[in-house]
PDB file as gemmi writes it, atoms N, CA and C in Angstrom:
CRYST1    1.000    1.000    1.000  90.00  90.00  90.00 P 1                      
ATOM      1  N   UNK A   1     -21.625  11.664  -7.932  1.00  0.00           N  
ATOM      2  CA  UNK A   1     -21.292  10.268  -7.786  1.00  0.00           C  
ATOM      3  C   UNK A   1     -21.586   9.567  -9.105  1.00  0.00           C  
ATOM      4  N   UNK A   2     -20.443   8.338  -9.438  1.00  0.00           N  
ATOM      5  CA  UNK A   2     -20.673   8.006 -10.475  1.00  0.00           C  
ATOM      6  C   UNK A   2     -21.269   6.200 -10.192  1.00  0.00           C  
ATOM      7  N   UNK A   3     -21.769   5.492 -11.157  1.00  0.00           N  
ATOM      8  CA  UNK A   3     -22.091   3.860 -10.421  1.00  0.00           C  
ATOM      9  C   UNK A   3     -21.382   3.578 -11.786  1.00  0.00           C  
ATOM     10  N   UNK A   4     -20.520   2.421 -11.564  1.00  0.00           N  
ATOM     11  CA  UNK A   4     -19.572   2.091 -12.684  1.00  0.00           C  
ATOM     12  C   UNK A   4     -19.202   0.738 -12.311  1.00  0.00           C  
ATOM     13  N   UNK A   5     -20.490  -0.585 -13.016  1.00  0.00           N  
ATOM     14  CA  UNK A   5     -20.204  -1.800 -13.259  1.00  0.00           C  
ATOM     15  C   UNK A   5     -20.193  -2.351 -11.464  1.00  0.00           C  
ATOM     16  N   UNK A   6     -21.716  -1.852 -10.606  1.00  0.00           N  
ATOM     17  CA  UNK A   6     -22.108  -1.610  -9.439  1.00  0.00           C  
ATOM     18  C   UNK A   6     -21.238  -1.501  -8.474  1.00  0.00           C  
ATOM     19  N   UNK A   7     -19.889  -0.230  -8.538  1.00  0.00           N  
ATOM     20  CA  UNK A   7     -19.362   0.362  -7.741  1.00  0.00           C  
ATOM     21  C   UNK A   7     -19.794   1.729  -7.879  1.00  0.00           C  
ATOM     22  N   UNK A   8     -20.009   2.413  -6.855  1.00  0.00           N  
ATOM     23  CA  UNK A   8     -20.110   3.910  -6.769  1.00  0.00           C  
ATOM     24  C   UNK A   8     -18.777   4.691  -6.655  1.00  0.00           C  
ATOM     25  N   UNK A   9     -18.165   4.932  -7.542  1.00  0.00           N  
ATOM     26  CA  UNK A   9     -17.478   6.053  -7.178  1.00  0.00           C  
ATOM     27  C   UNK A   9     -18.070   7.310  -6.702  1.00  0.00           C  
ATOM     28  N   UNK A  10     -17.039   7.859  -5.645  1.00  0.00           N  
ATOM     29  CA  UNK A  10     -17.809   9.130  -5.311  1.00  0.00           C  
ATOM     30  C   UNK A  10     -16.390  10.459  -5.381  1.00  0.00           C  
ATOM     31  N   UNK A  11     -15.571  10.034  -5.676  1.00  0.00           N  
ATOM     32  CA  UNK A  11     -14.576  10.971  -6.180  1.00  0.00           C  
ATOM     33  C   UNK A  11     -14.181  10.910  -7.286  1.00  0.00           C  
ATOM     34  N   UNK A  12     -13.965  11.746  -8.517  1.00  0.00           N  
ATOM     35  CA  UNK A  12     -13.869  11.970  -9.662  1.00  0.00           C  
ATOM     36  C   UNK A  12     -13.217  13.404  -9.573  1.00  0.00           C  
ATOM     37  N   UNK A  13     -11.997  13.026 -10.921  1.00  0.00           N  
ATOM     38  CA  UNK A  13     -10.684  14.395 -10.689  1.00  0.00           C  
ATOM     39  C   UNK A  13     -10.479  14.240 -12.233  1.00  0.00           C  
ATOM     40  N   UNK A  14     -10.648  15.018 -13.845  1.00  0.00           N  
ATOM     41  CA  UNK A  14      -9.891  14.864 -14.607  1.00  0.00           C  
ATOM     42  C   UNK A  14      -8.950  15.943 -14.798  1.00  0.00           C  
ATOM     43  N   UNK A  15      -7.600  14.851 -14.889  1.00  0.00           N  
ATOM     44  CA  UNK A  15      -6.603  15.987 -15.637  1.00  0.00           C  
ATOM     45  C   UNK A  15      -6.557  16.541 -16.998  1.00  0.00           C  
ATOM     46  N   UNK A  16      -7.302  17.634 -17.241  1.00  0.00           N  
ATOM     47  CA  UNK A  16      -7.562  18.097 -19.085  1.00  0.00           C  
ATOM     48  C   UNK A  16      -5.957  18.310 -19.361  1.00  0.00           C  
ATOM     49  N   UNK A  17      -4.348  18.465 -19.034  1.00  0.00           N  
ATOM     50  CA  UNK A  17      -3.438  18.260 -19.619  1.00  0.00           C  
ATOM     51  C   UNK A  17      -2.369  17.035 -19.906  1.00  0.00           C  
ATOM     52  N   UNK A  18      -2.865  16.003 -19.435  1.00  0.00           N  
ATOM     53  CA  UNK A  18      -2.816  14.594 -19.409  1.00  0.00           C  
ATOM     54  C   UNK A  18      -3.964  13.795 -20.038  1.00  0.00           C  
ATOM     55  N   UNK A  19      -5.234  14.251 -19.910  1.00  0.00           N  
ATOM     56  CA  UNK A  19      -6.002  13.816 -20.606  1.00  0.00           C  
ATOM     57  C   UNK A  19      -6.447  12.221 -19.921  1.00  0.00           C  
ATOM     58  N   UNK A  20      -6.699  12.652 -18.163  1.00  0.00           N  
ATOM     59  CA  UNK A  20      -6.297  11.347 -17.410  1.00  0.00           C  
ATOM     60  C   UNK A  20      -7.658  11.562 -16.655  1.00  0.00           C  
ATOM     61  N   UNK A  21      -8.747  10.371 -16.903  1.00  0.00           N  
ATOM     62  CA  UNK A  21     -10.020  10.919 -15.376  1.00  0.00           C  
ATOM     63  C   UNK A  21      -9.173   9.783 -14.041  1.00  0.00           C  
ATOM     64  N   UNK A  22      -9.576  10.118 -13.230  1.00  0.00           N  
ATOM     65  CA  UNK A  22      -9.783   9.512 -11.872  1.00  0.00           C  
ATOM     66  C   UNK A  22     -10.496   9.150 -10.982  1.00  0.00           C  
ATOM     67  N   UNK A  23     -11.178   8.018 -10.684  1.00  0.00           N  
ATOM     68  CA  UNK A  23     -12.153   7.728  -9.968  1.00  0.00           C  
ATOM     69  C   UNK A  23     -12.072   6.687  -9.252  1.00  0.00           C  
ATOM     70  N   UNK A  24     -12.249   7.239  -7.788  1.00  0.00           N  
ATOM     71  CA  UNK A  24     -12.412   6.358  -6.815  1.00  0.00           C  
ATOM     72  C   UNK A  24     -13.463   6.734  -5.614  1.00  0.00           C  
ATOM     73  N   UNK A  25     -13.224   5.421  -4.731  1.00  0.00           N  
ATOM     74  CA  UNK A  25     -14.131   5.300  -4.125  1.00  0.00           C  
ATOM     75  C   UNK A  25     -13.659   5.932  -2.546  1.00  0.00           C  
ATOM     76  N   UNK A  26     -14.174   6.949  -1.893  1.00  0.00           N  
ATOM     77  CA  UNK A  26     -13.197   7.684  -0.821  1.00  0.00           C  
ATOM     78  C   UNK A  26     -11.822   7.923  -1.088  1.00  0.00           C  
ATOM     79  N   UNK A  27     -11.540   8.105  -0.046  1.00  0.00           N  
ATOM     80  CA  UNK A  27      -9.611   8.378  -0.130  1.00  0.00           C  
ATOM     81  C   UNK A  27      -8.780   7.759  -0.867  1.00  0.00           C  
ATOM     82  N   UNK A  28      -8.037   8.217  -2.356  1.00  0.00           N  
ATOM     83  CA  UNK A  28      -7.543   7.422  -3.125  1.00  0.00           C  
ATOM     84  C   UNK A  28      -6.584   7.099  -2.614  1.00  0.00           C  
ATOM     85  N   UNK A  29      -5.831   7.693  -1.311  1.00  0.00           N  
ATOM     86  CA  UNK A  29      -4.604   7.366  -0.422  1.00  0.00           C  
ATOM     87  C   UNK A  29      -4.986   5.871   0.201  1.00  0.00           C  
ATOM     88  N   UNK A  30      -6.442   5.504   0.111  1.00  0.00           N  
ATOM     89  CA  UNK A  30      -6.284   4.277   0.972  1.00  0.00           C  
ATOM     90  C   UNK A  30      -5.646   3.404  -0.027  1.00  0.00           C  
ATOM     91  N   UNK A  31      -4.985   3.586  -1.482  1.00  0.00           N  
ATOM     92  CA  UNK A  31      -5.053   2.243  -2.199  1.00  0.00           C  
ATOM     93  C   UNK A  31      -4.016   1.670  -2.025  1.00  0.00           C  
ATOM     94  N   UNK A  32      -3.537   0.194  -2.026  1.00  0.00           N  
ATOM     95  CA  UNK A  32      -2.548  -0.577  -1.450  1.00  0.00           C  
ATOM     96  C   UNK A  32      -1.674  -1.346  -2.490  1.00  0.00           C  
ATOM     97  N   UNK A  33      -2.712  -1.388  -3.486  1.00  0.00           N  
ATOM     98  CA  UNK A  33      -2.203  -2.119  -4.356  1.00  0.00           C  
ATOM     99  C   UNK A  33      -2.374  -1.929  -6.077  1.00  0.00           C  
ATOM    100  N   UNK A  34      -1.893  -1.828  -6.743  1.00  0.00           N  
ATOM    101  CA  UNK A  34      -2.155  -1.563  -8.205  1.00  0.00           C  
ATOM    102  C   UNK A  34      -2.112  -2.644  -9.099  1.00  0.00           C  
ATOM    103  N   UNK A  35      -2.632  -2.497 -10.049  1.00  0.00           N  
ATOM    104  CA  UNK A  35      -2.582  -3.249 -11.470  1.00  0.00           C  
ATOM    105  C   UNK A  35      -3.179  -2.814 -12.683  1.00  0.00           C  
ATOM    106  N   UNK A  36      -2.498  -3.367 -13.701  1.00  0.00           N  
ATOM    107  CA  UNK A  36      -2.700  -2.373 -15.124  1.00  0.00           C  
ATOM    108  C   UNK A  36      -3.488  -3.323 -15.527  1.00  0.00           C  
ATOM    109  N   UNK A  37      -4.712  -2.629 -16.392  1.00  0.00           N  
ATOM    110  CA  UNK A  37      -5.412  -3.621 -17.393  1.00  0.00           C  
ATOM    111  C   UNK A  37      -5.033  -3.992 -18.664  1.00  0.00           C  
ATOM    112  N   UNK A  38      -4.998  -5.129 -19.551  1.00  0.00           N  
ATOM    113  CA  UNK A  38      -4.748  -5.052 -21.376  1.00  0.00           C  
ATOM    114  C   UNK A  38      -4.793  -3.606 -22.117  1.00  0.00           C  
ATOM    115  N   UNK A  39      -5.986  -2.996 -21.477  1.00  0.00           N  
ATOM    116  CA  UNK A  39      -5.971  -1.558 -22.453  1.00  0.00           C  
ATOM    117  C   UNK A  39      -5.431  -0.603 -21.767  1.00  0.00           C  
ATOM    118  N   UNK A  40      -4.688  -0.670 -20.549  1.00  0.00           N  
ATOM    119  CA  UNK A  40      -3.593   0.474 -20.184  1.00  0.00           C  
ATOM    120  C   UNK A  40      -3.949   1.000 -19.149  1.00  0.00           C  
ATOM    121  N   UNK A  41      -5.199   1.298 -18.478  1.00  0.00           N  
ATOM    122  CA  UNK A  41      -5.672   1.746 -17.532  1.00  0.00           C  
ATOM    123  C   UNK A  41      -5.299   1.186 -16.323  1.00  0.00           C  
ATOM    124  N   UNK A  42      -5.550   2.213 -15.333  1.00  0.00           N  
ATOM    125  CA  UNK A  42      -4.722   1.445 -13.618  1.00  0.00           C  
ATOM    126  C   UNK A  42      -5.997   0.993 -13.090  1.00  0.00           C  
ATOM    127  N   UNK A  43      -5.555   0.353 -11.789  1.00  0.00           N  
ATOM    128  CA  UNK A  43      -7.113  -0.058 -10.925  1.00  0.00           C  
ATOM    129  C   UNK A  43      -6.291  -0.294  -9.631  1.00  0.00           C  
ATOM    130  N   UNK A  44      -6.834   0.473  -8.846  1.00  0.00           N  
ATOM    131  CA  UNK A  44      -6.369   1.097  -7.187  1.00  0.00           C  
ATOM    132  C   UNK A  44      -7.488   0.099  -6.484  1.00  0.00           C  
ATOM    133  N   UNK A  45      -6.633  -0.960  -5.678  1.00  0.00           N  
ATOM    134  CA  UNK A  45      -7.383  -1.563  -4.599  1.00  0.00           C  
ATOM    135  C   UNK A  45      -7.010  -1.265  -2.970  1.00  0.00           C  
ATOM    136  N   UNK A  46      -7.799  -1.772  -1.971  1.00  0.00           N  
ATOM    137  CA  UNK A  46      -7.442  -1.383  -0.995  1.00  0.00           C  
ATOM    138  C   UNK A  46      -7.019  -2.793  -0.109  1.00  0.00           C  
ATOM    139  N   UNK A  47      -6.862  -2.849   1.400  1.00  0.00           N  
ATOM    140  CA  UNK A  47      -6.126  -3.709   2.064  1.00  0.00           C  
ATOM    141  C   UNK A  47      -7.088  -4.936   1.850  1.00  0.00           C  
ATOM    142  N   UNK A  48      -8.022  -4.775   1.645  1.00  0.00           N  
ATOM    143  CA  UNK A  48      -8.807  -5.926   1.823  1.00  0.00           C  
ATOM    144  C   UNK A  48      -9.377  -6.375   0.017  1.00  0.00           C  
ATOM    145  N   UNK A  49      -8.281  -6.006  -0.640  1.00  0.00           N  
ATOM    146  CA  UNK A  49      -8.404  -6.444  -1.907  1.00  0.00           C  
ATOM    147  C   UNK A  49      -9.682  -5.912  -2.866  1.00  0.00           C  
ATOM    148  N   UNK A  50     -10.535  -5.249  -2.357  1.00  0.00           N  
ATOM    149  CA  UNK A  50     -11.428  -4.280  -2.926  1.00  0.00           C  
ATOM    150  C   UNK A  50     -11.209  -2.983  -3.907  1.00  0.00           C  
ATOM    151  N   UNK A  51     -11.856  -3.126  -5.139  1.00  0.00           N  
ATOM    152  CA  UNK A  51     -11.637  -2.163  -6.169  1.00  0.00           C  
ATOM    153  C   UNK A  51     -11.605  -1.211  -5.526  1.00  0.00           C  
ATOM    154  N   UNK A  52     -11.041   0.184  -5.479  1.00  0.00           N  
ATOM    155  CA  UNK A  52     -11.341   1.411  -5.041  1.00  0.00           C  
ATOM    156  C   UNK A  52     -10.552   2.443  -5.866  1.00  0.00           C  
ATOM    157  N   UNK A  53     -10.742   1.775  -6.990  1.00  0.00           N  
ATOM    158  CA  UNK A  53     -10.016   3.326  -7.890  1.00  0.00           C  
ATOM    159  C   UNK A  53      -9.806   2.859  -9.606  1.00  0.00           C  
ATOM    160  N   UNK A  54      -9.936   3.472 -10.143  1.00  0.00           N  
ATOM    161  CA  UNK A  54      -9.634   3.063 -11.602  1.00  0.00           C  
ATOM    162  C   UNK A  54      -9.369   5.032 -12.544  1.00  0.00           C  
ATOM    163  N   UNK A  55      -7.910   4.181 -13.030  1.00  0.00           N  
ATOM    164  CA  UNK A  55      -7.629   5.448 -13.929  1.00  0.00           C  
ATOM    165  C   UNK A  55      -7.746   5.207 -15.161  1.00  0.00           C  
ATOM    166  N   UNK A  56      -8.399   6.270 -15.327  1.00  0.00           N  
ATOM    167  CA  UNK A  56      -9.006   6.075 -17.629  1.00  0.00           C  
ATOM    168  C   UNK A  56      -8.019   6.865 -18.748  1.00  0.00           C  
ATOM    169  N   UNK A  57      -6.876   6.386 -19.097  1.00  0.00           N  
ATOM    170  CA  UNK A  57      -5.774   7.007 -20.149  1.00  0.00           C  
ATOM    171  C   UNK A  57      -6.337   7.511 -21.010  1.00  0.00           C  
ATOM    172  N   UNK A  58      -6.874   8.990 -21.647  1.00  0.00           N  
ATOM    173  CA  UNK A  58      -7.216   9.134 -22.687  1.00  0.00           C  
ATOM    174  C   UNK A  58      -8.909   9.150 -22.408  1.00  0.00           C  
ATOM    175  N   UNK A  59      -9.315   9.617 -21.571  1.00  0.00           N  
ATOM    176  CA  UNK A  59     -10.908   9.595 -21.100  1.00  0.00           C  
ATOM    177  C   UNK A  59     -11.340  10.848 -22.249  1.00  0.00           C  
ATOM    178  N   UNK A  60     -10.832  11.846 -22.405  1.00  0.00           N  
ATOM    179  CA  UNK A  60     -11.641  13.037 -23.130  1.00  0.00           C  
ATOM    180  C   UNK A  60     -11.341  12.367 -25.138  1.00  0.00           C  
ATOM    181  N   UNK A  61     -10.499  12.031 -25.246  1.00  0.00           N  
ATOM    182  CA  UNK A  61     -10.295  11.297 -26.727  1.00  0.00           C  
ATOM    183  C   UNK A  61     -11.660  10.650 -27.380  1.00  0.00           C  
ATOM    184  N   UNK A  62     -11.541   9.604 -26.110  1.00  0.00           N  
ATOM    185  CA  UNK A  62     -12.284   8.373 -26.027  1.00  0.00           C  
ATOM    186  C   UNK A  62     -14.322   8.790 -26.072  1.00  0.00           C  
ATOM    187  N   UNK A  63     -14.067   9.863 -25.631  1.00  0.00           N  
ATOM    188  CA  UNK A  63     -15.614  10.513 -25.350  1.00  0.00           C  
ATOM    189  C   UNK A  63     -15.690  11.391 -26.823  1.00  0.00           C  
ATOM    190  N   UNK A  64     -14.735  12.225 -27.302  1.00  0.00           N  
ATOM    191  CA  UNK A  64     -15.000  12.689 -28.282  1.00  0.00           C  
ATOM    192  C   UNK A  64     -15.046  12.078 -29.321  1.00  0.00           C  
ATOM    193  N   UNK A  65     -14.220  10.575 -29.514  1.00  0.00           N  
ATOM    194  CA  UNK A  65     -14.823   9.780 -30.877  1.00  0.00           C  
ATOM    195  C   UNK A  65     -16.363   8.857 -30.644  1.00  0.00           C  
ATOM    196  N   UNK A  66     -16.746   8.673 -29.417  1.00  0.00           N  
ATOM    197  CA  UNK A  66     -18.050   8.394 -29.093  1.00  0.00           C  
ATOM    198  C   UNK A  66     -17.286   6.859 -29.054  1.00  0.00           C  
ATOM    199  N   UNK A  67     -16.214   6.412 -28.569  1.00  0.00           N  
ATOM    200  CA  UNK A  67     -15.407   4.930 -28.148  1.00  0.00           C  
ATOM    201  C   UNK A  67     -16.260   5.009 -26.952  1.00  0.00           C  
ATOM    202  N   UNK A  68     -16.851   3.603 -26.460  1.00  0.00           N  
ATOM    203  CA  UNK A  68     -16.541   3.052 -25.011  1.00  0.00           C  
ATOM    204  C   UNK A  68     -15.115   2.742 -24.224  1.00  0.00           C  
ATOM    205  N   UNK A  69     -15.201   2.619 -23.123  1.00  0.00           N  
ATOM    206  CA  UNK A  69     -14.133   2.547 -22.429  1.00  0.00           C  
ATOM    207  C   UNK A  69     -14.113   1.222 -21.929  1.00  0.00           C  
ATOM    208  N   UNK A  70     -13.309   0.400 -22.196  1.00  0.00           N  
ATOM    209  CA  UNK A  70     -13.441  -1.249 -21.834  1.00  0.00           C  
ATOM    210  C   UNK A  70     -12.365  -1.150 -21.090  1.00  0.00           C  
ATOM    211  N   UNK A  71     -12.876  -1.670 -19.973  1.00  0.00           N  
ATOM    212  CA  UNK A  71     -11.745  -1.595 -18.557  1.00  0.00           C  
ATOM    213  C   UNK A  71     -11.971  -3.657 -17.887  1.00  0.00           C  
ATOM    214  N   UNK A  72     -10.733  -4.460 -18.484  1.00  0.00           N  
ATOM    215  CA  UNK A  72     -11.009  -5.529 -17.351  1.00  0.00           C  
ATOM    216  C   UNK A  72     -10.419  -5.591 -16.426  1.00  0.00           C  
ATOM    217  N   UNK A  73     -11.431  -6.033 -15.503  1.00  0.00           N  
ATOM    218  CA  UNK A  73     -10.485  -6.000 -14.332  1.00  0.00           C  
ATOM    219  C   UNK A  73     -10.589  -7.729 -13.975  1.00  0.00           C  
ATOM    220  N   UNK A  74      -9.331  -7.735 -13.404  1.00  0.00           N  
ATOM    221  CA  UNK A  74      -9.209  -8.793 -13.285  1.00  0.00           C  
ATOM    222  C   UNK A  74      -9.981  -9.720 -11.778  1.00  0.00           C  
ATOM    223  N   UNK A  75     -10.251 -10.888 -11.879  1.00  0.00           N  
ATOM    224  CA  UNK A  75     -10.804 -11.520 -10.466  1.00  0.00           C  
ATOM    225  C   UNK A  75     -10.108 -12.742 -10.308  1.00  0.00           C  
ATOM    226  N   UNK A  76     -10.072 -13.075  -9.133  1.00  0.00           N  
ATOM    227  CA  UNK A  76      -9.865 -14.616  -8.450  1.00  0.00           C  
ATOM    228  C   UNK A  76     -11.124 -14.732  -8.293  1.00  0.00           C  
ATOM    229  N   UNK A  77     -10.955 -16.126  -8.392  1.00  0.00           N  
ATOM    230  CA  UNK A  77     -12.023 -17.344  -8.009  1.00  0.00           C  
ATOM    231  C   UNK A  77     -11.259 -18.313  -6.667  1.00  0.00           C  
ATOM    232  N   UNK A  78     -11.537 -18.123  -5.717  1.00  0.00           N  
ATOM    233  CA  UNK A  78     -10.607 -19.134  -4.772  1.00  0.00           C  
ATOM    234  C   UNK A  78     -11.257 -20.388  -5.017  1.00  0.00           C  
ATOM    235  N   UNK A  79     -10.460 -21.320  -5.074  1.00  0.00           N  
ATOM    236  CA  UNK A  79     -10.591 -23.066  -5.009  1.00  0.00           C  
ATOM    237  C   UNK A  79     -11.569 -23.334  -4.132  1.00  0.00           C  
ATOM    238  N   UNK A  80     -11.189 -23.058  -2.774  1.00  0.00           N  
ATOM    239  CA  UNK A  80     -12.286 -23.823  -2.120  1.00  0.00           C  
ATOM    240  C   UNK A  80     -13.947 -23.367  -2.448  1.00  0.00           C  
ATOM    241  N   UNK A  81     -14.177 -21.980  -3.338  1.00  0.00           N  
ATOM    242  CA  UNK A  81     -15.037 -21.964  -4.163  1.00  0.00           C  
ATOM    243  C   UNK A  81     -15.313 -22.466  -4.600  1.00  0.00           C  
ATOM    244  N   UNK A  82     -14.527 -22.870  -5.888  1.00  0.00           N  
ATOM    245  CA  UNK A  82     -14.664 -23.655  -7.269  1.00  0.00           C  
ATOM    246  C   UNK A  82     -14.939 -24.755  -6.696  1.00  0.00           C  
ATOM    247  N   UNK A  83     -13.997 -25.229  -5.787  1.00  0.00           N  
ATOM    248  CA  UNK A  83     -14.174 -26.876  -4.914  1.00  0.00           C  
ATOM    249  C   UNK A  83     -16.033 -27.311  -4.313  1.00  0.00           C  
ATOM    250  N   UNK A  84     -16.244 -26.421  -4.129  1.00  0.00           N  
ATOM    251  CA  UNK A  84     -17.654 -26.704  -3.755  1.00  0.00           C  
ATOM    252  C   UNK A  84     -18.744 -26.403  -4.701  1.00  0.00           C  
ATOM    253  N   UNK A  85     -18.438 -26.119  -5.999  1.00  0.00           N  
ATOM    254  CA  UNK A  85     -19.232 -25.742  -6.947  1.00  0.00           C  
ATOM    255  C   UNK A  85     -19.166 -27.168  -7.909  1.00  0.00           C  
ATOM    256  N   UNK A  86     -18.095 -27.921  -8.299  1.00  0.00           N  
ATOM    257  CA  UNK A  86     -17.487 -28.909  -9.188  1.00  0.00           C  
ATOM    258  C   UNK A  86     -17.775 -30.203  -7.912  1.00  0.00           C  
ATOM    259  N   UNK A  87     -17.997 -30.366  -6.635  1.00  0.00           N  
ATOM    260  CA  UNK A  87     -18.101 -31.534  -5.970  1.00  0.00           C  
ATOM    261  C   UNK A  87     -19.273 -31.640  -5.701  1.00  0.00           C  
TER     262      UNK A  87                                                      
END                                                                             
């Protein structure tokens, strides 16, 4: 198991001829929804809008020049949040 920015992944798959890791959280079949980050990487959510997967382009590259891997992911803030924070 991996803890990555306080999610646990507990499935991890790299492809060494793609040069692709994979990590998610249970069944990567549960994911519903996708989106790409600025630096190229995917991020697998599930029905209830919860991270549950992130793919790393170039994970073995990135480890052999001693690069970090900067992954954003993106968030909402809902209004009636913000609304009760600003009133």
């Amino acid at each position: 198991m991996s803890t990555i920015a306080t999610i646990d992944f507990d499935t991890a798959h790299y492809d060494r001829d793609a040069d692709v890791l994979y990590l998610s959280v249970g069944d990567p079949a549960r994911a519903v929804d996708f989106d790409e980050t600025p630096e190229g990487h995917a991020l697998r959510y599930d029905a209830d809008g919860d991270l549950i997967g992130i793919t790393i382009v170039g994970a073995r590259k990135r480890v052999d020049e001693h690069r970090d891997v900067h992954v954003q992911v993106p968030i909402t803030l809902p209004a009636d949040t913000l609304g009760q924070v600003i009133n």
